[in-house]
C-alpha positions as CSV (number, residue, x, y, z in Angstrom):
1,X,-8.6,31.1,-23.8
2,X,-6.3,29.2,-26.1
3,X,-6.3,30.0,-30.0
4,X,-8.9,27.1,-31.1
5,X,-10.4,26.6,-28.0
6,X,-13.4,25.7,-27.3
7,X,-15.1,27.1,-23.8
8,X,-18.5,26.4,-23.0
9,X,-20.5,28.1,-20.0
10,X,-23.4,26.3,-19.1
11,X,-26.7,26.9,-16.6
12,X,-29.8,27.9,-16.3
13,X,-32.1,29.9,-18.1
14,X,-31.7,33.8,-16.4
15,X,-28.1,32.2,-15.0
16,X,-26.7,35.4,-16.7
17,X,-25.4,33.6,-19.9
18,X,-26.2,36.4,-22.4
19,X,-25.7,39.2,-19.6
20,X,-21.5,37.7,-19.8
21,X,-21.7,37.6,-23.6
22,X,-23.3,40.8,-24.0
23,X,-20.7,42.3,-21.5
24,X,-18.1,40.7,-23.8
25,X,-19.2,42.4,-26.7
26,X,-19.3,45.7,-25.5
27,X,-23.3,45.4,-26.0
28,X,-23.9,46.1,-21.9
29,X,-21.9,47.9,-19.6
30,X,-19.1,46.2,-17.5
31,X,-20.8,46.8,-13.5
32,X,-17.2,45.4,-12.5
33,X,-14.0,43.6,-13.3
34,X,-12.1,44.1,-16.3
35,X,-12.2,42.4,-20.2
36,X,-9.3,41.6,-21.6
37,X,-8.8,40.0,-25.0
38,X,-4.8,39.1,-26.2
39,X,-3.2,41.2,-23.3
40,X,-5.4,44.5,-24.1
41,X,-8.0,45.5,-22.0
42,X,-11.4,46.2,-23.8
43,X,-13.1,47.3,-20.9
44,X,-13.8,51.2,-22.4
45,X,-13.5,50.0,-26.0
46,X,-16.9,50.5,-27.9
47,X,-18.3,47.0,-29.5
48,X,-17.8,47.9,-33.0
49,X,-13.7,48.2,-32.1
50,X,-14.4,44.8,-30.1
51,X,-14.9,43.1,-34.0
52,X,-12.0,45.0,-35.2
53,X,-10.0,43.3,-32.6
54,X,-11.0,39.9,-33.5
55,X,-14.1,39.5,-31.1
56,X,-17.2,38.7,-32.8
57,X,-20.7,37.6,-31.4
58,X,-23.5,35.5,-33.1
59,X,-26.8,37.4,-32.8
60,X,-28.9,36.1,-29.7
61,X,-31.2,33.8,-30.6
62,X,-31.0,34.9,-33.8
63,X,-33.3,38.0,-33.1
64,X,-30.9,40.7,-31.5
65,X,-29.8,42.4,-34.7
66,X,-32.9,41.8,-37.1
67,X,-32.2,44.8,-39.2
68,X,-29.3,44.0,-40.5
69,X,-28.3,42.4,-43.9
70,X,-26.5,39.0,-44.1
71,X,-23.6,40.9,-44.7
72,X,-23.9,43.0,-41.2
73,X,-25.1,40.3,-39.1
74,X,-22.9,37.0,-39.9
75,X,-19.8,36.7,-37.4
76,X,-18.0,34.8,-39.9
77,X,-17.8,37.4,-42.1
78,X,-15.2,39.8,-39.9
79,X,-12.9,36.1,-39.5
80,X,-12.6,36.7,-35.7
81,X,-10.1,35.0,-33.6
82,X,-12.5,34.7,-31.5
83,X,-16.1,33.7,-32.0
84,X,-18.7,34.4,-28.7
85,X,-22.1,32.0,-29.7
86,X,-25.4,32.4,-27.5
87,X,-27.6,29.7,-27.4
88,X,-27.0,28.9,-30.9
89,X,-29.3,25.9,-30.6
90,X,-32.2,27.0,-29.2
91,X,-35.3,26.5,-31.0
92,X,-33.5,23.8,-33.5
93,X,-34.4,20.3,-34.3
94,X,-32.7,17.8,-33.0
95,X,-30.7,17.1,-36.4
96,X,-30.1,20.7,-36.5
97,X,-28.8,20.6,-33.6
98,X,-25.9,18.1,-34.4
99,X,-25.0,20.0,-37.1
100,X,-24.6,23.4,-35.7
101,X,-22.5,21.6,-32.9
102,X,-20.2,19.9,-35.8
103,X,-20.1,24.3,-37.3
104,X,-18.8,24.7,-33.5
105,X,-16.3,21.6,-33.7
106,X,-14.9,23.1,-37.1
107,X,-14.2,26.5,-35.5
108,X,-11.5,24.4,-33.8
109,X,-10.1,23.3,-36.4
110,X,-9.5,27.2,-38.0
111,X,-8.0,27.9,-35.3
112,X,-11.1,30.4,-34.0
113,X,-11.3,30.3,-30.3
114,X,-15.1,29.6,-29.0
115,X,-17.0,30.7,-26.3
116,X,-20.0,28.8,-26.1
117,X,-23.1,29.9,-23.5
118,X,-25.8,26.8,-24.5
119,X,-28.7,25.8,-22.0
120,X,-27.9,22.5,-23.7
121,X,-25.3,21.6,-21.3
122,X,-24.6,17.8,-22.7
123,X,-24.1,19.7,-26.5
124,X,-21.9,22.1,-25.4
125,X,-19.4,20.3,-23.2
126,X,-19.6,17.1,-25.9
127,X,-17.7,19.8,-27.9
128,X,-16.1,21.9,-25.8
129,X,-12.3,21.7,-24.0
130,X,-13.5,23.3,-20.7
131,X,-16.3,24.5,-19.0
132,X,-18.0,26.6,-16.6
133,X,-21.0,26.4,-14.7
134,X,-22.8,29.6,-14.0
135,X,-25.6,30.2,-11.7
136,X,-27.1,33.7,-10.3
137,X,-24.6,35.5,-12.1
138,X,-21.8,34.0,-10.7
139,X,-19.3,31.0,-12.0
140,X,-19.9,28.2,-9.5
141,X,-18.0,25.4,-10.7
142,X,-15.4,24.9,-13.6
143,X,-13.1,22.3,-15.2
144,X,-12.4,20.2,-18.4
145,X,-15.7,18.9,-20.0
146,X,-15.0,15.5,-19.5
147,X,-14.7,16.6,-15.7
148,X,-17.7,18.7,-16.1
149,X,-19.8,16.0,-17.4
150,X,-18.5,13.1,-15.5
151,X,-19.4,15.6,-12.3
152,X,-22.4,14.1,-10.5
153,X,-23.9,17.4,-9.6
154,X,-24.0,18.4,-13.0
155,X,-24.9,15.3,-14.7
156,X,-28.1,15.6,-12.3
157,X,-28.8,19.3,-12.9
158,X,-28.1,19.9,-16.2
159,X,-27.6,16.5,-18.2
160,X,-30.8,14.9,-17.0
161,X,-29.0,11.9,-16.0
């Protein structure tokens, strides 16, 4: 991923969204493959090294990490290079909703790369550069958004349309 990027994956629910991001993180176990982050492999390196790194991760669904303070569980805070968000409008009114996605657009602009995992598939790639489509674990189909959401087979799956 480019510096200020903005990546989306989208799919299902239990696609294996949060497994990737959780992988990322260092939160679950890598069963195979490699992670590597600016030409270093962080594979083996604990999560807490991850954020020292520049890798960050919004809490899942805003519930993963309720006991820590503001100051422990805002990604923000560590200024990461790169920013991994889960599903961060799930739940959300709809106005909500527009403004977290405006947050996301103003990553960009900082320069903070974005990977984006969203069930709201016409959100996410509205905002994003590229995108991939992941289903049973696996990445199935990938491209720019504009490809993504001009694709027929994911404007019937995943856009409603």
């Amino acid at each position: 991923m480019a510096s200020g990027e903005i990546v989306t994956v989208v799919g299902a629910n239990g696609a294996g969204k949060t497994t990737l991001l959780k992988c990322l993180a260092g939160i679950q176990p890598v069963s195979s493959g490699s992670i590597v982050f600016r030409g270093e492999t962080l594979t083996s390196v604990r999560a807490h090294a991850r954020v020292k790194r520049g890798l960050a991760q919004s809490p899942e669904g805003r519930q993963i990490f309720t006991n820590l303070t503001v100051e422990e569980a805002r990604a923000l805070m560590a200024r990461p290079s790169c920013l991994l968000l889960d599903e961060p409008s799930m739940g959300l009114a709809p106005i909500l909703v527009a403004q977290i996605f405006d947050v996301v657009k103003g990553m960009k602009a900082l320069g903070v790369t974005v990977l984006l995992v969203e069930q709201n598939a016409f959100s996410a790639l509205s905002v994003a550069d590229r995108g991939y489509v992941m289903e049973t674990g696996r990445i199935t189909l990938s491209g720019s958004a504009a490809e993504l959401i001009a694709d027929e087979r994911i404007r019937s799956a995943y856009l409603g349309i």
